[in-house]
PQR file of N, CA, C, O and H, with PARSE charges and radii, in Angstrom:
ATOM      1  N   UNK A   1       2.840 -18.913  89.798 -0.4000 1.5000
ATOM      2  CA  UNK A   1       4.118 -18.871  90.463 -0.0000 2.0000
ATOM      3  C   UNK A   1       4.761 -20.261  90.470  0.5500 1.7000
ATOM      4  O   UNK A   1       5.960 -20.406  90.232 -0.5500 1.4000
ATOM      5  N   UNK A   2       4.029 -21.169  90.718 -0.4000 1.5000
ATOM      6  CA  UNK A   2       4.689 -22.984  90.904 -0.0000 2.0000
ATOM      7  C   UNK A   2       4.607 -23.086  89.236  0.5500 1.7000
ATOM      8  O   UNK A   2       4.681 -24.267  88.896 -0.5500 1.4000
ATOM      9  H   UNK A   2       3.055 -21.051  90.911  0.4000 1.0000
ATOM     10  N   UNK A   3       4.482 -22.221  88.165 -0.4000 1.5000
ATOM     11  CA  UNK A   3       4.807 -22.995  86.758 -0.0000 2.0000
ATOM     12  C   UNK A   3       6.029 -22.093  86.710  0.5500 1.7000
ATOM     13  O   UNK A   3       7.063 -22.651  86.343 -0.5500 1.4000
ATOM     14  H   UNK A   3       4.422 -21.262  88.441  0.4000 1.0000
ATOM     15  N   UNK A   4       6.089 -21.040  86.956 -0.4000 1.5000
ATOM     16  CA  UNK A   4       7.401 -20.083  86.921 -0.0000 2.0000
ATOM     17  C   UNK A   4       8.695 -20.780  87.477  0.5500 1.7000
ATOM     18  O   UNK A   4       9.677 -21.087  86.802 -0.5500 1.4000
ATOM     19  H   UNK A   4       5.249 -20.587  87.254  0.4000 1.0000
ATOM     20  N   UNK A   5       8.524 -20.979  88.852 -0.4000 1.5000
ATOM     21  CA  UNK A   5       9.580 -21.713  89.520 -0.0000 2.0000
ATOM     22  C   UNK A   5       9.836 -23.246  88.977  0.5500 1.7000
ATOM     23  O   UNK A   5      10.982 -23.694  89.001 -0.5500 1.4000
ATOM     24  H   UNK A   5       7.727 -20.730  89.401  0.4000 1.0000
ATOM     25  N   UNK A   6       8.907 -23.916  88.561 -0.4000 1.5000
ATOM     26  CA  UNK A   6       9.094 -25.192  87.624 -0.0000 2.0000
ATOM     27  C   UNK A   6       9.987 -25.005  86.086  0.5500 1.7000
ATOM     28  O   UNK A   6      10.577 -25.867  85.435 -0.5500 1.4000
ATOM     29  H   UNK A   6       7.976 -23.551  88.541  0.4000 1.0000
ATOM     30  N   UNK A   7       9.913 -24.358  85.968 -0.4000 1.5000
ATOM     31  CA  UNK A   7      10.330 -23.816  84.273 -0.0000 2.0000
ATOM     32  C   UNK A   7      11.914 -23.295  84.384  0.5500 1.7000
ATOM     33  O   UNK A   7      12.824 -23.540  83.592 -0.5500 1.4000
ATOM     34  H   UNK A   7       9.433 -23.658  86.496  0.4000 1.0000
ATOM     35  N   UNK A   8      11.971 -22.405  85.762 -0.4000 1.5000
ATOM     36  CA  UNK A   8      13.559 -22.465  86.327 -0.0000 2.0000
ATOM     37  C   UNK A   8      13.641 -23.571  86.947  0.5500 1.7000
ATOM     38  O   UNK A   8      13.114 -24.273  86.084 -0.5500 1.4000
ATOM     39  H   UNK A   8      11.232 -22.206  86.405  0.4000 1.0000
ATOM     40  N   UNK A   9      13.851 -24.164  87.642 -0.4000 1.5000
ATOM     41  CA  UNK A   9      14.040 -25.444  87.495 -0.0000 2.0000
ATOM     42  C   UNK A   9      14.776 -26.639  86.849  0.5500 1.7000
ATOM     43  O   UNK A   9      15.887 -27.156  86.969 -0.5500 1.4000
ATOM     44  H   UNK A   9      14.278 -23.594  88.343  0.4000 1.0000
ATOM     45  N   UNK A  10      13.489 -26.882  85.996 -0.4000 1.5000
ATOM     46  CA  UNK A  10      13.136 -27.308  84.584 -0.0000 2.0000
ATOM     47  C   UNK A  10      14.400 -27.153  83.722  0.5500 1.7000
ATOM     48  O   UNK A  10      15.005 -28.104  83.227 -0.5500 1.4000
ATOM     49  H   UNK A  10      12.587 -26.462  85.899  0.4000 1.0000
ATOM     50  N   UNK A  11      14.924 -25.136  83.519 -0.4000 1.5000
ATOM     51  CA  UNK A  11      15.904 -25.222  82.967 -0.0000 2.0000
ATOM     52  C   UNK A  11      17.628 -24.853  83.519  0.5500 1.7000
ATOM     53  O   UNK A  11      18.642 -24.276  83.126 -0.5500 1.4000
ATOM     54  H   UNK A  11      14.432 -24.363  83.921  0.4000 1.0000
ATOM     55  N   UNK A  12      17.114 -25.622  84.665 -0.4000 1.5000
ATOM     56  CA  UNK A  12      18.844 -25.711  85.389 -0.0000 2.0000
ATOM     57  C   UNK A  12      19.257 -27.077  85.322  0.5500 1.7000
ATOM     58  O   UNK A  12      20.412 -27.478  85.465 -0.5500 1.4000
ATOM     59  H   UNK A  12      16.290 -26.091  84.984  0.4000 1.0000
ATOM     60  N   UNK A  13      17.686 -28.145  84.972 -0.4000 1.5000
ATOM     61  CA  UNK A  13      18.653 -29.627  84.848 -0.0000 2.0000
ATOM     62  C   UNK A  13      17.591 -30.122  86.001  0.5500 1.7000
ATOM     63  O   UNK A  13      17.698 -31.329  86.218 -0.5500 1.4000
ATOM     64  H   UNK A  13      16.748 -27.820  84.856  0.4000 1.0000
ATOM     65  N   UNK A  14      16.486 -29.387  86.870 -0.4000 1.5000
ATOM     66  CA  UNK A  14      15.968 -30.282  87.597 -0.0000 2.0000
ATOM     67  C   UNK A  14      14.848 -31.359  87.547  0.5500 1.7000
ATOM     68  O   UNK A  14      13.751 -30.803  87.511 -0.5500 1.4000
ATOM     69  H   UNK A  14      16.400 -28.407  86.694  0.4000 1.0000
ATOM     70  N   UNK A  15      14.772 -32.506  87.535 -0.4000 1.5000
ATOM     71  CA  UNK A  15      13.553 -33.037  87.220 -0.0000 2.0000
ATOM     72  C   UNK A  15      12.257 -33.370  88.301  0.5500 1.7000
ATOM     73  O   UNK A  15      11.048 -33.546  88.148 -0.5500 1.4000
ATOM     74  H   UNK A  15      15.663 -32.958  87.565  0.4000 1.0000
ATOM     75  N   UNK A  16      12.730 -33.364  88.900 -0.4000 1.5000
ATOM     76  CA  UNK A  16      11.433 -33.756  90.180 -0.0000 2.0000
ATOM     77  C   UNK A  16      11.632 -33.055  91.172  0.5500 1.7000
ATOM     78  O   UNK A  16      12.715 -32.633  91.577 -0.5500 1.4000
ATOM     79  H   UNK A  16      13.712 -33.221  89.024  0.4000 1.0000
ATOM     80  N   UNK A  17      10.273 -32.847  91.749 -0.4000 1.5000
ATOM     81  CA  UNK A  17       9.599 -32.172  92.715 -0.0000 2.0000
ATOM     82  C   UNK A  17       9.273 -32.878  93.918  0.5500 1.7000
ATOM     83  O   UNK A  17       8.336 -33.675  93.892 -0.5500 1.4000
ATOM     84  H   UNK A  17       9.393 -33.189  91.421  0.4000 1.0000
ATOM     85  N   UNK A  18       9.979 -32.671  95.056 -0.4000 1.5000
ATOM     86  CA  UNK A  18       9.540 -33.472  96.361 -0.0000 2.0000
ATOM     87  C   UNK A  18       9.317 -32.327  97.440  0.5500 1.7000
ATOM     88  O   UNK A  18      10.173 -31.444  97.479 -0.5500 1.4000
ATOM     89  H   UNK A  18      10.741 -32.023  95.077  0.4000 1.0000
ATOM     90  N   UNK A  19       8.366 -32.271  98.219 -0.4000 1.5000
ATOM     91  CA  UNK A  19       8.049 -31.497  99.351 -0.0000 2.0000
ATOM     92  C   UNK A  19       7.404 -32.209 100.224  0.5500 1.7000
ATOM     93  O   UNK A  19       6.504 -32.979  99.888 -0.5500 1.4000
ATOM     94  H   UNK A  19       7.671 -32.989  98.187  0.4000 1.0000
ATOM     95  N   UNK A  20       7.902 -31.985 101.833 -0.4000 1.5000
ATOM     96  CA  UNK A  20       7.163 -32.563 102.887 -0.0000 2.0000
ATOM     97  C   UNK A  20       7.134 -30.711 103.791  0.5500 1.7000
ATOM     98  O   UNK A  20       7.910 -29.764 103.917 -0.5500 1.4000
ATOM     99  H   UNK A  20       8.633 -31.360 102.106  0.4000 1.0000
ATOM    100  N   UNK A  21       5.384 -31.166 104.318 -0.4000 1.5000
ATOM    101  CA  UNK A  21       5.635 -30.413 105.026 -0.0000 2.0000
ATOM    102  C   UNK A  21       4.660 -30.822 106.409  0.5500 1.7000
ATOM    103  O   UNK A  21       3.727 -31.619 106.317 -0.5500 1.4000
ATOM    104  H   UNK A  21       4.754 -31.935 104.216  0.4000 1.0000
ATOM    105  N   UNK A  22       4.935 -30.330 107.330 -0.4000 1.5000
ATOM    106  CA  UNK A  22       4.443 -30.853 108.695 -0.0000 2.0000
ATOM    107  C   UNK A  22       3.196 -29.931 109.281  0.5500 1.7000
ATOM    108  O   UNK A  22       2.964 -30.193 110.461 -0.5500 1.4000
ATOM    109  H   UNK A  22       5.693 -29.682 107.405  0.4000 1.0000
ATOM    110  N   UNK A  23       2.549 -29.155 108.849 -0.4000 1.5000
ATOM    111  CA  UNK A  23       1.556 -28.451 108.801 -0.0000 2.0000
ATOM    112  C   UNK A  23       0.439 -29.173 108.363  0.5500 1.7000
ATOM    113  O   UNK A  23       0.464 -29.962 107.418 -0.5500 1.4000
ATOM    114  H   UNK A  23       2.737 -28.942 107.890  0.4000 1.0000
ATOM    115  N   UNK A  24      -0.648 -28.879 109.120 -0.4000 1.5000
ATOM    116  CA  UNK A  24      -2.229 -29.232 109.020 -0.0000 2.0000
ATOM    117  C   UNK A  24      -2.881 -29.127 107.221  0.5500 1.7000
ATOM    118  O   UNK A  24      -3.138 -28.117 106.565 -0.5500 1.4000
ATOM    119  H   UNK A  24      -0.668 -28.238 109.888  0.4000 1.0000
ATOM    120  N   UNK A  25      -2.994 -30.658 106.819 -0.4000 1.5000
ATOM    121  CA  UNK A  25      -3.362 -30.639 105.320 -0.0000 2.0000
ATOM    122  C   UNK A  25      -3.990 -29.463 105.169  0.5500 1.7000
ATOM    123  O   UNK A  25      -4.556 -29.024 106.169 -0.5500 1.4000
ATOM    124  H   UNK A  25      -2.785 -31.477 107.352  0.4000 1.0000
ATOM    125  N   UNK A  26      -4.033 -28.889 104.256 -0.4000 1.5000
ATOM    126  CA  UNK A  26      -4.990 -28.004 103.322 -0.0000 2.0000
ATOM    127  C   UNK A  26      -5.499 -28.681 102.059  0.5500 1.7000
ATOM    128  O   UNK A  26      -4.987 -28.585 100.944 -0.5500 1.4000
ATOM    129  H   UNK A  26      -3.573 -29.246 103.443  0.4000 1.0000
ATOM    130  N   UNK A  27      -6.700 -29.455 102.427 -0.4000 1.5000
ATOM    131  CA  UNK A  27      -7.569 -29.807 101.108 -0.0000 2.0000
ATOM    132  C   UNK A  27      -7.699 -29.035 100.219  0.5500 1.7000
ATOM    133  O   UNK A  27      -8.353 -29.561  99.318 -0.5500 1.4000
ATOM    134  H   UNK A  27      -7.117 -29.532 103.333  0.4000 1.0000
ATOM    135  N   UNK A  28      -7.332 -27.764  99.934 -0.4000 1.5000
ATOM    136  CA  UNK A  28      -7.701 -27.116  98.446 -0.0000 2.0000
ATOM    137  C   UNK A  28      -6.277 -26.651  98.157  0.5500 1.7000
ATOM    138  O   UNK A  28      -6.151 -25.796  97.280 -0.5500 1.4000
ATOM    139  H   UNK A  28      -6.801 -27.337 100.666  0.4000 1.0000
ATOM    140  N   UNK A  29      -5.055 -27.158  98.858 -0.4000 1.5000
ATOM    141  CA  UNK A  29      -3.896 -27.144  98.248 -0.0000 2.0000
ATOM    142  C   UNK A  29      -3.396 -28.862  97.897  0.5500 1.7000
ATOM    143  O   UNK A  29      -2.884 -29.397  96.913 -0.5500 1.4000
ATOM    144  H   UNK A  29      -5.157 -27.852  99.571  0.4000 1.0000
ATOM    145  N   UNK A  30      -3.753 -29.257  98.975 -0.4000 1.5000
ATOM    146  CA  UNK A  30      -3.615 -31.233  98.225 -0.0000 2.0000
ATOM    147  C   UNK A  30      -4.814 -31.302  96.478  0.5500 1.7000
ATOM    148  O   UNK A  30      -4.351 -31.533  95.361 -0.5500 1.4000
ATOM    149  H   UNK A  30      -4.169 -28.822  99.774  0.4000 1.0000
ATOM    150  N   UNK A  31      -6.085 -31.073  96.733 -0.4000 1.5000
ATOM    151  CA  UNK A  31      -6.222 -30.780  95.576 -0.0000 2.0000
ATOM    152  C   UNK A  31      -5.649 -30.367  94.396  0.5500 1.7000
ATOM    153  O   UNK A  31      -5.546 -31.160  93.460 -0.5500 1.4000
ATOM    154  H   UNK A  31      -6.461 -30.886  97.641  0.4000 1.0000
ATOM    155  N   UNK A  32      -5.159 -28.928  94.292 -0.4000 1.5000
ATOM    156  CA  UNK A  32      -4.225 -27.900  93.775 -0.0000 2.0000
ATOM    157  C   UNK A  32      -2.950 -29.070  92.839  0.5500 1.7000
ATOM    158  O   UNK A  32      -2.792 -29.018  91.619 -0.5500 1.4000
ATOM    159  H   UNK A  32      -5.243 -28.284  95.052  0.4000 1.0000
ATOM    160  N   UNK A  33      -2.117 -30.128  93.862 -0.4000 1.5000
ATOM    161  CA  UNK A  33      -0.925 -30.951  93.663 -0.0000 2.0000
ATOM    162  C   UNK A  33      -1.563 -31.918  92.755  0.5500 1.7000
ATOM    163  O   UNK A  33      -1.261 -32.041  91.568 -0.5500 1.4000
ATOM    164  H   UNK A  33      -2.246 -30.170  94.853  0.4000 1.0000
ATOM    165  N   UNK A  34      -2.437 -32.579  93.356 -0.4000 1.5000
ATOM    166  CA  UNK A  34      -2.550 -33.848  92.779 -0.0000 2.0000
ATOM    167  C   UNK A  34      -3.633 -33.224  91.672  0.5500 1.7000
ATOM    168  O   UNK A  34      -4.167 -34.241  91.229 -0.5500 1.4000
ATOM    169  H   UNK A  34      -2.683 -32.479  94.320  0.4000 1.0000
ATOM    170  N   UNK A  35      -4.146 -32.245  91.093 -0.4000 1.5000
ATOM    171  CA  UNK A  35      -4.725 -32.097  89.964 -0.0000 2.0000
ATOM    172  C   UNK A  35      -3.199 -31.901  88.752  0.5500 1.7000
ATOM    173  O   UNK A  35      -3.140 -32.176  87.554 -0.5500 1.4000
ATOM    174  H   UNK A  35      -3.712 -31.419  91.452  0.4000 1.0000
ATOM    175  N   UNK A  36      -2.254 -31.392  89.573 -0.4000 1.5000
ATOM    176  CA  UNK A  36      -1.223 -31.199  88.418 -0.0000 2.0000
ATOM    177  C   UNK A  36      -0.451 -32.189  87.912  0.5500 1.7000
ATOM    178  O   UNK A  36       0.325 -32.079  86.962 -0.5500 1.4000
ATOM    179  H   UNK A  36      -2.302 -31.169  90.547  0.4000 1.0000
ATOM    180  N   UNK A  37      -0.768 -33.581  88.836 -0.4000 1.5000
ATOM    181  CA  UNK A  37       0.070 -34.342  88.279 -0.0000 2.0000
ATOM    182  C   UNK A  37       0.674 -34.903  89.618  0.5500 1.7000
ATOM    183  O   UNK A  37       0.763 -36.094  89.916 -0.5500 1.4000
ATOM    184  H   UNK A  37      -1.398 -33.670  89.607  0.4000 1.0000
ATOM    185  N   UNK A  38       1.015 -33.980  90.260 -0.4000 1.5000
ATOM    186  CA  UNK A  38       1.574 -35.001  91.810 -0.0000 2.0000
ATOM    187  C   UNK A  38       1.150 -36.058  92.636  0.5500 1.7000
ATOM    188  O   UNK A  38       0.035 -36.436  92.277 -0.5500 1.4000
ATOM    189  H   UNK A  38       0.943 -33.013  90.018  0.4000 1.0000
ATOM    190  N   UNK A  39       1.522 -36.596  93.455 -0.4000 1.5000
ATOM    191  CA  UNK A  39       1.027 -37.722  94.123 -0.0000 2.0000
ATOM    192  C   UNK A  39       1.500 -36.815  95.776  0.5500 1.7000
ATOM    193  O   UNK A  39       2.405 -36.074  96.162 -0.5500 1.4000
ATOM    194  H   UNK A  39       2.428 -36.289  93.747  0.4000 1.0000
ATOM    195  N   UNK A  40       0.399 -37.370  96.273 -0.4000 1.5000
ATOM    196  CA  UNK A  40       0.408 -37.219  97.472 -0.0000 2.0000
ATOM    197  C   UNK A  40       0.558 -38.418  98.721  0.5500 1.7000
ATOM    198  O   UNK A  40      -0.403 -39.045  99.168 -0.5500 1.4000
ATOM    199  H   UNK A  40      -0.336 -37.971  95.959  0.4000 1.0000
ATOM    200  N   UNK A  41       1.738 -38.553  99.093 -0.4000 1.5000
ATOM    201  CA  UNK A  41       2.051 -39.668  99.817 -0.0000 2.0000
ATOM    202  C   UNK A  41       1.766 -39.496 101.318  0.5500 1.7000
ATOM    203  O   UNK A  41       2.408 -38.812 102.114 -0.5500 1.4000
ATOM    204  H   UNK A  41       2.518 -38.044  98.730  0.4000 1.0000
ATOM    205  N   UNK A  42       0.811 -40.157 101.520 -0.4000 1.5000
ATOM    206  CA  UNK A  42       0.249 -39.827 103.002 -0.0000 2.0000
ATOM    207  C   UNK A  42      -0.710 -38.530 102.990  0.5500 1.7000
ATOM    208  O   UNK A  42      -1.747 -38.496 102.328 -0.5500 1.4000
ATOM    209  H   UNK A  42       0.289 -40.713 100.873  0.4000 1.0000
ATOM    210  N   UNK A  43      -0.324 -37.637 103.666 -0.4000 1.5000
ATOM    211  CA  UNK A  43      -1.351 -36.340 103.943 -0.0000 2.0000
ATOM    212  C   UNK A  43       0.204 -34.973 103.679  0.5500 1.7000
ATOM    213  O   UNK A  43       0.249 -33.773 103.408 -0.5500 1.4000
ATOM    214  H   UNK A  43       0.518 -37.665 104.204  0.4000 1.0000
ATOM    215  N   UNK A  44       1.047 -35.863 103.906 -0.4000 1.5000
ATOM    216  CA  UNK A  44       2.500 -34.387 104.514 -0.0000 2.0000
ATOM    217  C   UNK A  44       3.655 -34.356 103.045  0.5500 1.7000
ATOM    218  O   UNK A  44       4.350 -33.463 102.560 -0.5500 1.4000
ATOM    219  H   UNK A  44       1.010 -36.837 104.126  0.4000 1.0000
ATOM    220  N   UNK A  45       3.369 -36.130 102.604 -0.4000 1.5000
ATOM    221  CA  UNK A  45       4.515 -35.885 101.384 -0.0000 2.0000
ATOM    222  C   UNK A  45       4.104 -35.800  99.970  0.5500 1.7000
ATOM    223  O   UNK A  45       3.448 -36.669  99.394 -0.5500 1.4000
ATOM    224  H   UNK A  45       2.805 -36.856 102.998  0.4000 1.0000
ATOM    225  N   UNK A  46       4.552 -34.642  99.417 -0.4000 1.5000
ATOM    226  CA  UNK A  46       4.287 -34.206  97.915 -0.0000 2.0000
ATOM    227  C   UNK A  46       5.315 -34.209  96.647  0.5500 1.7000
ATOM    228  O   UNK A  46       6.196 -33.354  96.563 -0.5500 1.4000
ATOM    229  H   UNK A  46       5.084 -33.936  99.885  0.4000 1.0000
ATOM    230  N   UNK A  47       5.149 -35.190  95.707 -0.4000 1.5000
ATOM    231  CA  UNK A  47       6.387 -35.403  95.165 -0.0000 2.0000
ATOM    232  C   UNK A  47       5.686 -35.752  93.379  0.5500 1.7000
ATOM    233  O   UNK A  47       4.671 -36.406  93.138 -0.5500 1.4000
ATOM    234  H   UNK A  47       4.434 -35.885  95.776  0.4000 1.0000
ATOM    235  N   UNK A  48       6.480 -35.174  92.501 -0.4000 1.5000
ATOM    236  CA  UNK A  48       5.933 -35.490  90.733 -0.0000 2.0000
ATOM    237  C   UNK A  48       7.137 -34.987  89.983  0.5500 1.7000
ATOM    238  O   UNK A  48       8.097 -34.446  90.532 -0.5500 1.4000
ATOM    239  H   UNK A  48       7.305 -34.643  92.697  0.4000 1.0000
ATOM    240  N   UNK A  49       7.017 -35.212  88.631 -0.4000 1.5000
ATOM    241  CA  UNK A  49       7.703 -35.265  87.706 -0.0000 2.0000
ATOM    242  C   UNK A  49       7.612 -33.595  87.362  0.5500 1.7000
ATOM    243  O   UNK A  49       6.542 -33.202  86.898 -0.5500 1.4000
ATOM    244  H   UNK A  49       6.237 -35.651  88.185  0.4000 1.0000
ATOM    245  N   UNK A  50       8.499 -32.791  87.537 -0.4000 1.5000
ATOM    246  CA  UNK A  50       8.416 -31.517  87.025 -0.0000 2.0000
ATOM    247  C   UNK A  50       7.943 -31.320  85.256  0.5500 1.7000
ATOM    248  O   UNK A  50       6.928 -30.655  85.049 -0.5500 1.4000
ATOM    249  H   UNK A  50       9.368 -33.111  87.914  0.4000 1.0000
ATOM    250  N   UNK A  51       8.578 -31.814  84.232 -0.4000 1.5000
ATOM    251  CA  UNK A  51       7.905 -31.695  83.071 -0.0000 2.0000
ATOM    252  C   UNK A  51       7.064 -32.553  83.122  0.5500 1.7000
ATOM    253  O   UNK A  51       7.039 -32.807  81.917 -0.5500 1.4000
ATOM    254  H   UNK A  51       9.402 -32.355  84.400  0.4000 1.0000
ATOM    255  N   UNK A  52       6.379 -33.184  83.530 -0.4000 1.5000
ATOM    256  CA  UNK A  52       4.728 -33.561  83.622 -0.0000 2.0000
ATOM    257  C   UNK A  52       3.859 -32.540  83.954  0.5500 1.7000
ATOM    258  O   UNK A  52       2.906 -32.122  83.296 -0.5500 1.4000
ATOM    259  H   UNK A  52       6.399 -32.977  84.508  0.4000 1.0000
ATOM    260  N   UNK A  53       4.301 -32.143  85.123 -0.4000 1.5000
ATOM    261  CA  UNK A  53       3.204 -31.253  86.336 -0.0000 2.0000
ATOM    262  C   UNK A  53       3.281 -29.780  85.570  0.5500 1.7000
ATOM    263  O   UNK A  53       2.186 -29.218  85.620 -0.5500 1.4000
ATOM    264  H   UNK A  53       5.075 -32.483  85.658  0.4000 1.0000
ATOM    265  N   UNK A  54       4.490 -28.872  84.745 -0.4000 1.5000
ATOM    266  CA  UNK A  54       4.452 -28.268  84.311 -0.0000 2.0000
ATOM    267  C   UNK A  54       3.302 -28.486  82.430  0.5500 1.7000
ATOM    268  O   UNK A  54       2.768 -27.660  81.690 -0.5500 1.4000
ATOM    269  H   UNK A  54       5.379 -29.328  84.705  0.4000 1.0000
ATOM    270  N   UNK A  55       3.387 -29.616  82.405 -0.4000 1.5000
ATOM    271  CA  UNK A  55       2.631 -29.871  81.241 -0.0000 2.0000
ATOM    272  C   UNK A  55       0.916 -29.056  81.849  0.5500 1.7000
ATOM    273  O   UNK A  55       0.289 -28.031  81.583 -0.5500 1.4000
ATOM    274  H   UNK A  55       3.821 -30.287  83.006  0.4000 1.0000
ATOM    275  N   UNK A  56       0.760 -30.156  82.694 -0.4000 1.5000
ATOM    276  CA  UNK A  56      -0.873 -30.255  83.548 -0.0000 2.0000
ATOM    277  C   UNK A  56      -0.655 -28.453  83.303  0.5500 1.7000
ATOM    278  O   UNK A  56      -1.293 -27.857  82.436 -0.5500 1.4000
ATOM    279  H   UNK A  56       1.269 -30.989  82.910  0.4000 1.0000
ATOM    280  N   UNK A  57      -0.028 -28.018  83.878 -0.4000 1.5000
ATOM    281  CA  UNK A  57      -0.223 -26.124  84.057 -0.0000 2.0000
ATOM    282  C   UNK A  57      -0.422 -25.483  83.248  0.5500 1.7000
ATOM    283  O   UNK A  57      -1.017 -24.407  83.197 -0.5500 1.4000
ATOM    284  H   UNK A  57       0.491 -28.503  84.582  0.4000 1.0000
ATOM    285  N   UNK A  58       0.284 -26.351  82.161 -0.4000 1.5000
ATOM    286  CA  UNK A  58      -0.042 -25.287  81.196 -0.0000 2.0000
ATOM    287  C   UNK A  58      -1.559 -25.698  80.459  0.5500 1.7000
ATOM    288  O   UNK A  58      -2.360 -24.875  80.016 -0.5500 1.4000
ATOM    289  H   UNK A  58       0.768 -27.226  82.202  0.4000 1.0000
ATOM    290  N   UNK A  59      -1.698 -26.948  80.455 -0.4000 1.5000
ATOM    291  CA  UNK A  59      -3.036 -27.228  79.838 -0.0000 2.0000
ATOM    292  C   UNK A  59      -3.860 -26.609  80.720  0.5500 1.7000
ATOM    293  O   UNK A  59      -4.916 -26.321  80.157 -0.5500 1.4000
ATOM    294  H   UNK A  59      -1.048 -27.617  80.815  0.4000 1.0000
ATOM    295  N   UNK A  60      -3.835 -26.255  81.940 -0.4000 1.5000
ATOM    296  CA  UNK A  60      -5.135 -26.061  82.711 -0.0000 2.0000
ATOM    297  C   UNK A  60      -5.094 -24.043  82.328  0.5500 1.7000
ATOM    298  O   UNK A  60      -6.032 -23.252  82.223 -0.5500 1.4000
ATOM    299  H   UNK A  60      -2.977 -26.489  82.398  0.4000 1.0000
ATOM    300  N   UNK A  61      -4.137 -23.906  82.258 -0.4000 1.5000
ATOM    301  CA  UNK A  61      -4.067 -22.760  81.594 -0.0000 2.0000
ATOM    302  C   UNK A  61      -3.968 -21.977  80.338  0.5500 1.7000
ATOM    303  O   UNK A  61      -3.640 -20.820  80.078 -0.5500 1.4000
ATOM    304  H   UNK A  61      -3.375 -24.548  82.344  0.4000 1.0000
ATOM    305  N   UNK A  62      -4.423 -23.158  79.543 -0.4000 1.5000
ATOM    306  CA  UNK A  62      -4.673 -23.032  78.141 -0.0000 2.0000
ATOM    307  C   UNK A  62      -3.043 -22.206  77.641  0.5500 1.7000
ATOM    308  O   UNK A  62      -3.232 -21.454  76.684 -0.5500 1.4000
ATOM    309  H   UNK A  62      -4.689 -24.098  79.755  0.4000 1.0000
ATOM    310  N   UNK A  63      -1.786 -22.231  78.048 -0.4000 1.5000
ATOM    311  CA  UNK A  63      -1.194 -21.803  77.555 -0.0000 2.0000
ATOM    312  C   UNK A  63      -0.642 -21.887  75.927  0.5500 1.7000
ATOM    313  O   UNK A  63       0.232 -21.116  75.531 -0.5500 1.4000
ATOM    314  H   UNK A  63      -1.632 -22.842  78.825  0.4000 1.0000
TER
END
C-alpha cells in the first residue's frame, strides 16, 4: 500500500515524504521506514526521498 500511494505521488510531481506523528513509537513500524530508506528524526518525525524509498520497495520486493 505505501509503494502504491508513493507511485501516485511520485506521478503527480511529489518528491518527498514527511510524517510526524504523536503516538507511542512502534518499533516494527520505525523499522518498516528506516529499512526503506527513511530517516527517522527523533522517535515521532519520519521523512525520505519518495523515488529512493520507492526504489528500496521494490528491491525488497523483488519487483
Amino acid at each position: 500500500m505505501v509503494g502504491l500511494t508513493f507511485e501516485l505521488a511520485k506521478s503527480g510531481g511529489i518528491e518527498n515524504f514527511d510524517s510526524i506523528t504523536y503516538r507511542v513509537p512502534n518499533h516494527d513500524a520505525l523499522a518498516f521506514w528506516q529499512g526503506i530508506g527513511a530517516f527517522v528524526r527523533g522517535l515521532f518525525h519520519i521523512e525520505g526521498n519518495i523515488s529512493e524509498m520507492l526504489d528500496q520497495i521494490k528491491t525488497e520486493r523483488k519487483i
